[in-house]
C-alpha positions as CSV (number, residue, x, y, z in Angstrom):
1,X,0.0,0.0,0.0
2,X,2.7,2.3,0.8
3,X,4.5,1.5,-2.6
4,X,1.2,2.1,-4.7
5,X,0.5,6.1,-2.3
6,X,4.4,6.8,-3.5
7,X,3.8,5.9,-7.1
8,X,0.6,8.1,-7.1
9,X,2.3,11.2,-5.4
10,X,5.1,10.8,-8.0
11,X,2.9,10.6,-10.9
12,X,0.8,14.2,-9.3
13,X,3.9,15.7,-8.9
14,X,5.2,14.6,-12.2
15,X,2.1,16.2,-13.8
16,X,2.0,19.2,-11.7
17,X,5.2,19.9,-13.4
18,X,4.9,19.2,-16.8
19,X,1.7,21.6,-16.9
20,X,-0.1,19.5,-19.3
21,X,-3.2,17.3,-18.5
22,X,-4.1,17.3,-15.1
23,X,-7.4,16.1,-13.5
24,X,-7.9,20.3,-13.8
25,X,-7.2,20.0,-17.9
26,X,-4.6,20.8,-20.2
27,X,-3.9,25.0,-20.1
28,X,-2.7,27.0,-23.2
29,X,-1.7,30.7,-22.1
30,X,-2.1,32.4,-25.7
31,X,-0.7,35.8,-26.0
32,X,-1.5,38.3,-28.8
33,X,-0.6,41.2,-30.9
34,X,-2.3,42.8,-33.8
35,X,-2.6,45.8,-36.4
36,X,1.4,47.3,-34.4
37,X,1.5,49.0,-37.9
38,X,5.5,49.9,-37.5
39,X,4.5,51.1,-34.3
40,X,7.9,50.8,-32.4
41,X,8.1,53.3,-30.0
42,X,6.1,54.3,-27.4
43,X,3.3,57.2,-27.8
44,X,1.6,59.9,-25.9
45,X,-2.2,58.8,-25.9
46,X,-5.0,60.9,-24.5
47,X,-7.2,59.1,-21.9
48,X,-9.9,60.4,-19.8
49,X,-9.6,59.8,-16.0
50,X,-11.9,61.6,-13.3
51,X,-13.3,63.5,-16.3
52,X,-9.9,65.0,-17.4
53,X,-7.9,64.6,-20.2
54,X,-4.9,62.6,-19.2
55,X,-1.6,62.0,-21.8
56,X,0.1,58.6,-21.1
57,X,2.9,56.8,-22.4
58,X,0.9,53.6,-24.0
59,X,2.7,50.6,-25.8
60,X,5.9,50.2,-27.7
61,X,8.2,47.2,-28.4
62,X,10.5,47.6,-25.0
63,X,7.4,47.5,-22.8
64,X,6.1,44.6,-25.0
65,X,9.0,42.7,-24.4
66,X,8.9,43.2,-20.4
67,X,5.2,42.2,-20.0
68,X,6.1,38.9,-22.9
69,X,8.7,38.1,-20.8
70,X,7.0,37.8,-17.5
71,X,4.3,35.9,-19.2
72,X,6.6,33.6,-20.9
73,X,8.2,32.6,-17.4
74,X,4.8,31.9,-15.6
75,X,2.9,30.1,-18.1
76,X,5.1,26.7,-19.8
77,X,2.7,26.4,-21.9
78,X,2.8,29.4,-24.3
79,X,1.8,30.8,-27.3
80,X,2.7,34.7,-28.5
81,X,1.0,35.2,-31.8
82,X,0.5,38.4,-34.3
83,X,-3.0,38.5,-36.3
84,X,-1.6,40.6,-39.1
85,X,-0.5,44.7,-40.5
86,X,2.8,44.8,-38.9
87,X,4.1,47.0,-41.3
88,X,3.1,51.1,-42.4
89,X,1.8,54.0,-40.4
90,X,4.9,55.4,-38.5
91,X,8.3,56.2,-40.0
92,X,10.1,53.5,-39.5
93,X,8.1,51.9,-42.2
94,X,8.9,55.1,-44.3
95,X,12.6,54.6,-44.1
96,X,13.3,51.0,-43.3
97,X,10.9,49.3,-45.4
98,X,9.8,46.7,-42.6
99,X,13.4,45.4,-41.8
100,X,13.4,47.0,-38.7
101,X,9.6,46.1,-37.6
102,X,10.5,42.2,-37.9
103,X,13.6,42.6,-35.8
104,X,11.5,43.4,-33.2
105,X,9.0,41.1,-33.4
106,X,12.0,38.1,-33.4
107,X,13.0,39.8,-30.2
108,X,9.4,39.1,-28.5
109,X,9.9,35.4,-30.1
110,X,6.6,35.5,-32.2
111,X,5.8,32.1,-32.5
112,X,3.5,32.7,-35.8
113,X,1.9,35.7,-37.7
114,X,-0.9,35.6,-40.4
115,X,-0.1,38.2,-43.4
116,X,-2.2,41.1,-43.2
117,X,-3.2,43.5,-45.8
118,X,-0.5,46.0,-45.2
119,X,2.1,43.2,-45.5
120,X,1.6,43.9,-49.8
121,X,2.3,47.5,-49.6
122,X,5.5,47.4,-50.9
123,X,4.0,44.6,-53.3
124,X,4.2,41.3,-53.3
125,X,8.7,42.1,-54.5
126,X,9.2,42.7,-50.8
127,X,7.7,39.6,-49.6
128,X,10.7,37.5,-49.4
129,X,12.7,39.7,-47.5
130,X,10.6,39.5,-44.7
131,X,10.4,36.0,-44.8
132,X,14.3,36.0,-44.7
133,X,13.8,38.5,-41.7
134,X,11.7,36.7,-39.6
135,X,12.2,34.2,-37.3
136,X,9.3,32.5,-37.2
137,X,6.7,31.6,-40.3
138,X,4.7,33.8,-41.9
139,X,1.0,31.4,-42.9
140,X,-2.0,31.9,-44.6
141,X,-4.3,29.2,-46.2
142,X,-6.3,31.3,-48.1
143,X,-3.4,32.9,-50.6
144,X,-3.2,31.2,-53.3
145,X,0.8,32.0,-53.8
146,X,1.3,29.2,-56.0
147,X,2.2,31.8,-59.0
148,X,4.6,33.5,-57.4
149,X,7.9,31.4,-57.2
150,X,9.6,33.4,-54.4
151,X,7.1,32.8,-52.5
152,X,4.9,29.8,-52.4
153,X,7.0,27.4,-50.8
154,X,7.9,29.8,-47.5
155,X,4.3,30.3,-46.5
156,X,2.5,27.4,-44.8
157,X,-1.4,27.1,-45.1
158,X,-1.1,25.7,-41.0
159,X,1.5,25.0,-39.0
160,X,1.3,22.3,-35.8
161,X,3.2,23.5,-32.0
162,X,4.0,20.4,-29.8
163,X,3.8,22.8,-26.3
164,X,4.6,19.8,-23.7
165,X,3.4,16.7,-25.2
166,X,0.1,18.6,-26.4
167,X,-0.2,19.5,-30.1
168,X,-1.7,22.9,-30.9
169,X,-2.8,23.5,-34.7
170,X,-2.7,27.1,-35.9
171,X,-4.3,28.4,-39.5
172,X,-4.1,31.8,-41.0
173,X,-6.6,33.4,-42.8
174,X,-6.0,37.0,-45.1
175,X,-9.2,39.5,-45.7
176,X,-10.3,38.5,-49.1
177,X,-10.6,42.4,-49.7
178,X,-6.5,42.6,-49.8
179,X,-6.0,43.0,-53.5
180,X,-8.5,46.4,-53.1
181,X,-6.9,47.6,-49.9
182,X,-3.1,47.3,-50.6
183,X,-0.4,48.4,-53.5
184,X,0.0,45.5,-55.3
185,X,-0.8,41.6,-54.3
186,X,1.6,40.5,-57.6
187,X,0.2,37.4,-58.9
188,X,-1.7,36.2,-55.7
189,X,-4.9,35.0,-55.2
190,X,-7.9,35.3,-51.8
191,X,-9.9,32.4,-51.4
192,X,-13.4,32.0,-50.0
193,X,-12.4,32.3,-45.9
194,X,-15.0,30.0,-44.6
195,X,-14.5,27.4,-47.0
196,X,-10.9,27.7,-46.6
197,X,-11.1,27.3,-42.8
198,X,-13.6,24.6,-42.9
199,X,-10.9,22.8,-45.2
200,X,-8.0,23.2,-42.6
201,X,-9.9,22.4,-39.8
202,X,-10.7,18.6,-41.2
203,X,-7.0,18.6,-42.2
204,X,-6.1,19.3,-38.8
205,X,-8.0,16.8,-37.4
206,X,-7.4,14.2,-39.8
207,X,-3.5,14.7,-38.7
208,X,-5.2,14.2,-35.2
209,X,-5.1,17.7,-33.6
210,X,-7.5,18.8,-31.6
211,X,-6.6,22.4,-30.3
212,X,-7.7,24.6,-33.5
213,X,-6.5,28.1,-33.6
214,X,-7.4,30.2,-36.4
215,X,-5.1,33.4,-36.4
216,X,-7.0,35.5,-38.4
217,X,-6.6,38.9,-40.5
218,X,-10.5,39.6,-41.1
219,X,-11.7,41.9,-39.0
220,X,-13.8,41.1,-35.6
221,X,-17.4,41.2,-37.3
222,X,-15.8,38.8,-40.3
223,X,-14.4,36.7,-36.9
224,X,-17.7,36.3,-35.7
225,X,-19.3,35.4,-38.6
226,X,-16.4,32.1,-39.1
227,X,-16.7,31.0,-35.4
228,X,-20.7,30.8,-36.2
229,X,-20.3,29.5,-39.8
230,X,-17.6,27.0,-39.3
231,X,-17.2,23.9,-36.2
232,X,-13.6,22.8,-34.4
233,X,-12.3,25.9,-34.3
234,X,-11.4,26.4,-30.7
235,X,-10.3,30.5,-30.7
236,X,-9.7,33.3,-33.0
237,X,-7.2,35.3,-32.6
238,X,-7.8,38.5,-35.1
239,X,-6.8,41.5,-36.2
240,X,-8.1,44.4,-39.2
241,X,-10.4,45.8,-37.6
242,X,-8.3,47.5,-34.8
243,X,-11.0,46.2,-32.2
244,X,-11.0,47.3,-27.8
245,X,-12.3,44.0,-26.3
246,X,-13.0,44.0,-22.8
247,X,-15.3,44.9,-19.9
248,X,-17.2,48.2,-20.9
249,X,-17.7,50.0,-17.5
250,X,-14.0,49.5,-16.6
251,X,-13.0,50.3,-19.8
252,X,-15.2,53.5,-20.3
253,X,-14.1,54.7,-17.1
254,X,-11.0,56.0,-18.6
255,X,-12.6,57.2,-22.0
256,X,-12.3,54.2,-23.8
257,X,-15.0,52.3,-25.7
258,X,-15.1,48.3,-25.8
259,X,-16.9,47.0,-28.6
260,X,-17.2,43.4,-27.2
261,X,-16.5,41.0,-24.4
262,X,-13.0,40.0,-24.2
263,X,-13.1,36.8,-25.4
264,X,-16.6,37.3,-27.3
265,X,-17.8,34.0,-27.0
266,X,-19.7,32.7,-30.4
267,X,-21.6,28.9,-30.7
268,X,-21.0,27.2,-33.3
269,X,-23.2,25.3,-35.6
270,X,-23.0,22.3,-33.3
271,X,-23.2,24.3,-30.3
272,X,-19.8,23.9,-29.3
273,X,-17.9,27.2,-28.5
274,X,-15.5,29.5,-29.9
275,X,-13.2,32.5,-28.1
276,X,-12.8,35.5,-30.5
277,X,-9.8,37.5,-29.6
278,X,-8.7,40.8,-30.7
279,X,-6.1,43.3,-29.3
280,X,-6.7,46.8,-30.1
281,X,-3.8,48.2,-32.2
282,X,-0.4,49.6,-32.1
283,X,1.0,47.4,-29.9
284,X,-1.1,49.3,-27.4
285,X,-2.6,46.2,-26.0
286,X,-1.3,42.7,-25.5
287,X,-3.6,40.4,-25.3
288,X,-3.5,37.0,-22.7
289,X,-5.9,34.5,-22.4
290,X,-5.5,30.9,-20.8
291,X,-7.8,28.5,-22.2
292,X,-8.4,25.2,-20.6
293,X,-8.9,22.1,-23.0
294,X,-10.9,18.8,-21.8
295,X,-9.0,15.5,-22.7
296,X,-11.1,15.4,-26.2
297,X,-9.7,19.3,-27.1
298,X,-12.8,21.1,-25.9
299,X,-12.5,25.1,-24.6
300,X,-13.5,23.6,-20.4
301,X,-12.9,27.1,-19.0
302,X,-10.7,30.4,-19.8
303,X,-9.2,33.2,-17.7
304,X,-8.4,36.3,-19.3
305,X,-5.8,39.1,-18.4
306,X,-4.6,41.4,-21.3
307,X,-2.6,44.3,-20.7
308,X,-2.4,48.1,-22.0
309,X,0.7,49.1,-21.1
310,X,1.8,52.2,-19.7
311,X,4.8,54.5,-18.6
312,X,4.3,55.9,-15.2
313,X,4.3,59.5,-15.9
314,X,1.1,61.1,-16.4
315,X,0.5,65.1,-18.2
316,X,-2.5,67.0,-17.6
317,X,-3.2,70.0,-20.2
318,X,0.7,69.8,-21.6
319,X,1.7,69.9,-17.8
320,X,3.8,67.2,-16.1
321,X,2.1,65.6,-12.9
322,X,4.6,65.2,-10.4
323,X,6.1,61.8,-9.5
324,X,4.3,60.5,-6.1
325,X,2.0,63.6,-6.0
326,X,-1.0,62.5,-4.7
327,X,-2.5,63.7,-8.1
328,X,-0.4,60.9,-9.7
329,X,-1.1,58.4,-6.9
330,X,-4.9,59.1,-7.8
331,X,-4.1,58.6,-11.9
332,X,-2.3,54.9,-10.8
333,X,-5.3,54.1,-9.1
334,X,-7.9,54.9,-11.7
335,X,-5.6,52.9,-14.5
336,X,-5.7,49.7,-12.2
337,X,-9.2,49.8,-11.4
338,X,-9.8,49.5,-15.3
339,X,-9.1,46.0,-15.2
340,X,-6.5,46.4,-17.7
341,X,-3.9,49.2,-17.8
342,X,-1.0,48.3,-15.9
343,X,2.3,50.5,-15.4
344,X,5.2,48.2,-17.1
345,X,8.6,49.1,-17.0
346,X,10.9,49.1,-20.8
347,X,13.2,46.4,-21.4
348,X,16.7,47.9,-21.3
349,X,17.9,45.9,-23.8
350,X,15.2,46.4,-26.3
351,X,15.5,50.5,-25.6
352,X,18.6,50.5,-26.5
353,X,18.1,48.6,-29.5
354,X,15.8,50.9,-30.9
355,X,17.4,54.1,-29.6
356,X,19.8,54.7,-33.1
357,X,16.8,54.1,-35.2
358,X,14.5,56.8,-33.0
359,X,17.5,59.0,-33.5
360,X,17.2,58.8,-37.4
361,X,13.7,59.5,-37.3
362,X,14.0,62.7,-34.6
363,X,16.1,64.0,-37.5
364,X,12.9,63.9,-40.4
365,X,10.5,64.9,-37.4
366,X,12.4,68.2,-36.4
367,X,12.3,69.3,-40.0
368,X,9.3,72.5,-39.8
369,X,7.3,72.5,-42.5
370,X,4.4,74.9,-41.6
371,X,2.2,75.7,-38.8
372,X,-1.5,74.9,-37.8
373,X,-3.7,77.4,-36.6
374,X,-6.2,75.1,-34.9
375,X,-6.5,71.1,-34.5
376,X,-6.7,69.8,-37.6
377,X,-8.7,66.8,-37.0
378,X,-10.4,64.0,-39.2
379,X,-13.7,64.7,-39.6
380,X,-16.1,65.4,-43.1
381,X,-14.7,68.6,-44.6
382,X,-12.7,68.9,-42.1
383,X,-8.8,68.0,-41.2
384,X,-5.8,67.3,-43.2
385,X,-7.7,65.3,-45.9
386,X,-9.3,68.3,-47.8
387,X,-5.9,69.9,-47.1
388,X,-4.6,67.0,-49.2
389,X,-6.8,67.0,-51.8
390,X,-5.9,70.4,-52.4
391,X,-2.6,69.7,-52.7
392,X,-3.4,67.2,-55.7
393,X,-4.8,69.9,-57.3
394,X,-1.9,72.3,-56.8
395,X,0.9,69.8,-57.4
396,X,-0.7,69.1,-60.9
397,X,-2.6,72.2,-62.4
398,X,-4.1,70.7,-65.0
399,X,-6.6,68.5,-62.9
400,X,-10.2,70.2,-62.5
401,X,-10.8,67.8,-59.3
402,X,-9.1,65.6,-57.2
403,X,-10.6,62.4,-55.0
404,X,-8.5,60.8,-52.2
405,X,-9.8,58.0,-50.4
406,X,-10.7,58.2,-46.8
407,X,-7.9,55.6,-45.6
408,X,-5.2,57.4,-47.5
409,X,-4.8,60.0,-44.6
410,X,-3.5,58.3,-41.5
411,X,-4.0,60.8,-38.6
412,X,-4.4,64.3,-37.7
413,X,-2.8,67.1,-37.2
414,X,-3.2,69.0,-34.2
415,X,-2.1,73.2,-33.4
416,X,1.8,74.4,-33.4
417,X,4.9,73.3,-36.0
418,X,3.9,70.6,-38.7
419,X,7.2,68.7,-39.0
420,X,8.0,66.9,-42.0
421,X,7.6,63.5,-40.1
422,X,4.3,64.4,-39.4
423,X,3.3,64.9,-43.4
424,X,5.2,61.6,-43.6
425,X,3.0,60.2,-41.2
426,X,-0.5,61.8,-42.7
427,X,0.2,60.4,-45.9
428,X,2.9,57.2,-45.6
429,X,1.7,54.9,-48.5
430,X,4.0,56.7,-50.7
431,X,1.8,57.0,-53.5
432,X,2.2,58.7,-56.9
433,X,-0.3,61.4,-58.6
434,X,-1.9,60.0,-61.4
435,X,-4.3,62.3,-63.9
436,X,-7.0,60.5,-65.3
437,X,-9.9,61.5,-67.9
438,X,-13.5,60.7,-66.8
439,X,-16.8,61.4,-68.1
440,X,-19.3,62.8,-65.4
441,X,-20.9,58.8,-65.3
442,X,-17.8,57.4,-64.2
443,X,-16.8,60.0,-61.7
444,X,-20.0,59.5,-60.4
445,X,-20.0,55.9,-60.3
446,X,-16.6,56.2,-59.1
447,X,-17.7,58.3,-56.0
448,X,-20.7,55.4,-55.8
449,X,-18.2,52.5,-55.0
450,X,-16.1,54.5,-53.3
451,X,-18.8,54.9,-50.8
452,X,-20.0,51.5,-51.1
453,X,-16.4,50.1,-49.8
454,X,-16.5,52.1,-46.6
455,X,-20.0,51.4,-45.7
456,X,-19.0,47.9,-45.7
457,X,-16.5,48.6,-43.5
458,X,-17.5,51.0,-41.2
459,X,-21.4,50.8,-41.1
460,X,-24.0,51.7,-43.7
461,X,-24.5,55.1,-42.0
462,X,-20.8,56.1,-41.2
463,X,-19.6,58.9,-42.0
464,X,-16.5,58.2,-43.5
465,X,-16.5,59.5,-47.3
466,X,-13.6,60.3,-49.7
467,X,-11.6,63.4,-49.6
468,X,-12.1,65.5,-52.6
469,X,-11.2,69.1,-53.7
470,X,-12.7,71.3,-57.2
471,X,-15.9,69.4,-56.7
472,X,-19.0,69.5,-54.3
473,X,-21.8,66.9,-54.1
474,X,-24.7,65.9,-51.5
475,X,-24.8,61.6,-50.0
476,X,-27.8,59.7,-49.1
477,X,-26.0,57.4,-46.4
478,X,-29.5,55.5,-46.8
479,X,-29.8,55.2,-50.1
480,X,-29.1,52.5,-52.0
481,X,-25.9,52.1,-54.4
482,X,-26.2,54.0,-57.5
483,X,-28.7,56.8,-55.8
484,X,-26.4,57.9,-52.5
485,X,-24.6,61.0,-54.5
486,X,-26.1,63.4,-55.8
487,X,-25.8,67.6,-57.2
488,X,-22.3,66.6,-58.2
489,X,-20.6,69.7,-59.7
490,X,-17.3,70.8,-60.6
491,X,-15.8,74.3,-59.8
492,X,-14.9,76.4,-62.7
493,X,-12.0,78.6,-63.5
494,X,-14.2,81.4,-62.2
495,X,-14.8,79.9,-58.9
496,X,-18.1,78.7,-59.1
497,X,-19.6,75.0,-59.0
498,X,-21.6,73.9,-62.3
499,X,-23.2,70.5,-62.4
500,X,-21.3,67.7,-64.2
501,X,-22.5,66.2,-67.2
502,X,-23.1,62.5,-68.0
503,X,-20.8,62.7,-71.3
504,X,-18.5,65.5,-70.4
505,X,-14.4,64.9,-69.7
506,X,-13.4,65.7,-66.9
507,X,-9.7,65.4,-65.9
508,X,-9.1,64.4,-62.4
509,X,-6.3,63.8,-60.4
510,X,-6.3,60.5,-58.0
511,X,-3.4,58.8,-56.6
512,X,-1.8,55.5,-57.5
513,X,-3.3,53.2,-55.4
514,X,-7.0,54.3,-56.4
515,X,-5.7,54.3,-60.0
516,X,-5.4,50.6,-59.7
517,X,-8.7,50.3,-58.4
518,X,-8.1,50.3,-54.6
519,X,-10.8,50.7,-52.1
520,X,-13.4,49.5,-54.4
521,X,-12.8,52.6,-56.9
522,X,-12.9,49.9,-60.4
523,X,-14.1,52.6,-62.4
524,X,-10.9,54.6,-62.1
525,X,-8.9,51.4,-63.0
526,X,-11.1,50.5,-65.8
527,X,-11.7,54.1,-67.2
528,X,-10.8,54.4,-71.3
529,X,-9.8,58.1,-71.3
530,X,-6.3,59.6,-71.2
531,X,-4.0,58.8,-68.5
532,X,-0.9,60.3,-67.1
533,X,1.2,59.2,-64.1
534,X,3.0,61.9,-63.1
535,X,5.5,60.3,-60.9
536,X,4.7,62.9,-58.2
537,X,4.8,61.6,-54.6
538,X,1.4,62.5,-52.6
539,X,3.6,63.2,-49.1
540,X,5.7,65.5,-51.8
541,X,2.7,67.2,-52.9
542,X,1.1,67.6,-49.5
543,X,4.2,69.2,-48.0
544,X,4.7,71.8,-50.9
545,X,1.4,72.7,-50.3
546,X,2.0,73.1,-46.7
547,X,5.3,75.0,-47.0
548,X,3.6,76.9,-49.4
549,X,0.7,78.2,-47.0
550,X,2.7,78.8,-44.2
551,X,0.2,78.5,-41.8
552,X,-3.1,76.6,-42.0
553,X,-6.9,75.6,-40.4
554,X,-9.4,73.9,-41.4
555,X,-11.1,74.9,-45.0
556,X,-14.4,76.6,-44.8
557,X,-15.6,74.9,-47.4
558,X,-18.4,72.4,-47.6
559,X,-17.8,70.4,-50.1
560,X,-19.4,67.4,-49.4
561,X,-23.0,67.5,-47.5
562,X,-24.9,64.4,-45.7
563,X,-28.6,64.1,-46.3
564,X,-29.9,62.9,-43.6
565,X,-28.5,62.7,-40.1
566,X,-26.5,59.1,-40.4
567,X,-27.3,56.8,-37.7
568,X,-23.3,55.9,-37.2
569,X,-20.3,57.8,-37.2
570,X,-16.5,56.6,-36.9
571,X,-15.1,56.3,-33.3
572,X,-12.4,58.3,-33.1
573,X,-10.7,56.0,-30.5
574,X,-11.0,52.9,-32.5
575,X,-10.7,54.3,-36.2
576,X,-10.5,50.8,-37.8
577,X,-7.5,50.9,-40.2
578,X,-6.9,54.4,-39.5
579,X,-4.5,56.5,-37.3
580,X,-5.1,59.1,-34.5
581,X,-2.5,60.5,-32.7
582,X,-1.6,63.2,-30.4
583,X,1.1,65.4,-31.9
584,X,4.4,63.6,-31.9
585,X,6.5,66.4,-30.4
586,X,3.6,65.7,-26.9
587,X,6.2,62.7,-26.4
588,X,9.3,64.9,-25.6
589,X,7.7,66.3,-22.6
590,X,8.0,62.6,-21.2
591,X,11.7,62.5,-21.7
């Protein structure tokens, strides 16, 4: 008897320390990034605490690092993933290209990333690179890479993570919307998602896998939809959509707005359950969830603790709050009763890793280019986009109108010196200016889809519309497709707005990637009249204009005009694949 109590307390103990199936279940700690966007550094952020605007020090990759550490070391069994759109919207995609964004994501030790959109913007040419970059694979099952050579045999549809005697199976899936929202997807094709994932999960399974992750790039509405169209998938973890997840009240008590549970919990079509993760963007949250599996692979139970992390000195109306004030003391407490901002310290190593690239961007920021009256934020005829569109129209004088697309411009610009960084930063696709000959039809149906690809993705009533200068029209947000615009006129030499004709020419000035039919514009790729790429960058064009003002605000004009109030508008805090930021210079103060 006392031989068979020592062989049972060995075999506890044994288990206990292995951390895989216990009488408890097996646990998987799953840790998540999404939508960092070249988001290195850390950055002032504006939350609300006590009613007051409060700038914080939220994210970047040295406080990743410490908070991936510590969760590395208490969980054995661990998973670090990134759903997707590592690369473009800060500088160091402007002048590194993405080498330096994959360095730092081998120093968290991703274990896997899906491609995101964003991944394409230097075309599919640039792909390779980052595969030689990274240390860890790059998947997707629903690109069809197979006709491009470089390519195809580097990116696996699935790949399978023994994690102490357990095997964990992990898909990718890749918005099939790519080829309209990025430069160039080469030869590469999107297939159907749920199929797709319906076909990996019975692949997995035949290989006898029974933890399913799907680590997606879709979008969290497109994640919900998959966890109730397709069964076995165990969680999602997703990006696109630049989604807050967590528990309203805590959240909202410091000025943020959650937009689901964190995990939203979806049934399946056989009433099993699915987790759908998401964490934020920027790198400003990392997501953490443990999920405990049955001995058959089912989700039994799940703890969740993701973490925004922040620096620990706090500003109030540009001014510094004292270290161990009691006003300080007051902003800690607030953060921890969120549930989910915590104060991290920056990995030392990691700093000083980054510090000579932040010095070669400091030199492009510093750089004046003009000065802003007022905030110049985001909004309908309001902001740097008409500013932009403007600047089309001066950069090449022969255009009668210009059209931008809403996503082009990547955050606002708010009063005091605009720095050449922060024109980089507005407009970092770099884009050329192309002139293009349309009859009043197809700039109309061109305006049409245009508007049909953002209601898609931000609501049927949003607000978001194209930017647009030397031509004024009225939108039905209600309306159906083909009857939304309307009174579309273009201004004359004189000044004044006549209304287009059907059969007239009109030349008008768009930039590269909507030349090519991005963001649903298909007219402007398909139009038959004259066509001239002028090789002009749209930053270039946007900071001539600028330098050329000297000091701006926001136009006057109302150029484009909602009929009907829209039952929706964008959230400025969550603008899904689109960049607000304080001004950049808010993050010397914190130095």
């Amino acid at each position: 008897m006392t031989t068979w109590y020592m062989f049972l307390a060995g075999m506890l103990m044994l288990l206990h320390a292995c951390g895989t199936i216990t009488s408890t279940g097996y646990t998987l700690a799953i840790a998540h990034l999404n939508d960092t966007h070249s988001h290195l550094e850390t950055a002032p952020v504006t939350l609300t605490i006590d009613g007051m605007a409060t700038t914080v020090q939220l994210g970047g990759f040295p406080r990743l690092r410490t908070l991936v550490d510590e969760m590395r070391a208490d969980n054995p069994n661990f998973l670090l993933l990134h759903a997707g759109d590592a690369l473009q919207g800060t500088l160091y995609f402007t002048l590194f290209a993405g080498a330096v964004e994959f360095d730092f994501l081998n120093r968290l030790g991703i274990d896997a990333m899906v491609f995101g959109n964003h991944e394409f913007d230097r075309g599919t040419g640039a792909i390779p690179g980052f595969l030689d970059r990274a240390t860890f694979p790059l998947i997707s099952a629903n690109i069809d890479f197979s006709a491009e050579h470089t390519i195809v045999e580097r990116v696996p549809r699935h790949i399978i993570r023994e994690i102490n005697g357990e095997r964990v199976g992990i898909f990718g899936l890749t918005t099939e919307t790519t080829p309209q929202s990025t430069l160039d997807v080469g030869k590469a094709r999107f297939l159907d998602t749920v199929a797709t994932a319906r076909h990996q999960v019975a692949e997995l399974e035949k290989q006898g896998v029974n933890k399913i992750i799907a680590l997606t790039h879709l979008g969290y509405n497109a994640d919900m939809l998959l966890a109730a169209a397709v069964n076995g998938i165990d969680v999602i973890v997703g990006g696109h959509s630049h989604t807050l997840l967590g528990d309203r009240n805590r959240l909202n008590s410091i000025g943020l707005v959650a937009e689901g549970s964190y995990p939203t919990v979806v049934t399946t079509p056989d009433g099993g359950r699915t987790m759908v993760l998401q964490a934020w963007q920027w790198g400003h949250v990392l997501g953490n969830v443990r999920v405990v599996f049955d001995s058959v692979g089912r989700v039994r139970n799940h703890t969740s603790a993701a973490v925004m992390p922040l620096g620990d000195r706090f500003m109030k109306d540009g001014v510094p709050i004292s270290a161990n004030s009691p006003e300080q003391q007051k902003i800690v407490e607030a953060l921890r009763s969120s549930g989910i901002a915590r104060i991290v310290g920056e990995d030392e190593s990691t700093l000083a890793a980054l510090a000579p690239f932040s010095a070669q961007l400091a030199a492009f920021r510093s750089q004046p280019v003009a000065r802003a009256l007022e905030d110049l934020t985001r909004s309908m005829n309001r902001g740097p986009g008409p500013l932009a569109a403007d600047s089309m129209l001066a950069a090449v004088p022969e255009a009668q109108a210009a059209l931008l697309n809403y996503g082009a411009v990547r955050r606002d610009l708010l009063a005091g010196i605009i720095s050449a960084g922060d024109v980089l930063e507005v407009m970092p696709f770099g884009n050329t200016l192309v002139l293009v000959e349309l009859t009043g039809a197809e700039l109309k149906d061109a305006l049409e889809e245009g508007i049909e690809f953002l209601q898609t993705k931000h609501g049927r009533n949003a607000t978001a519309l194209p930017h647009v200068a030397g031509m004024s029209f009225t939108v039905a947000p209600s309306a159906e497709r083909g009857d939304r615009v309307g009174a579309l006129s273009i201004r004359g030499s004189d000044g004044s707005y006549r209304p287009i004709e059907p059969s007239a020419s009109y030349r008008t000035v768009v930039n590269s990637f909507l030349a090519g039919g991005g963001d649903g514009f298909s007219t402007l790729r398909n139009a038959g009249g004259h066509r001239n790429e002028t090789g002009i960058l749209d930053s270039d064009a946007f900071r001539d204009h600028l330098k050329k003002l000297g000091t701006v605000r926001n136009p006057d004009e109302q150029r484009i005009r909602v009929i009907g109030a829209p039952t929706t508008s964008i959230n400025p805090r969550r603008p899904a694949d689109n960049y607000v930021l304080p001004r950049l210079t808010a993050a010397a103060a914190f130095r």
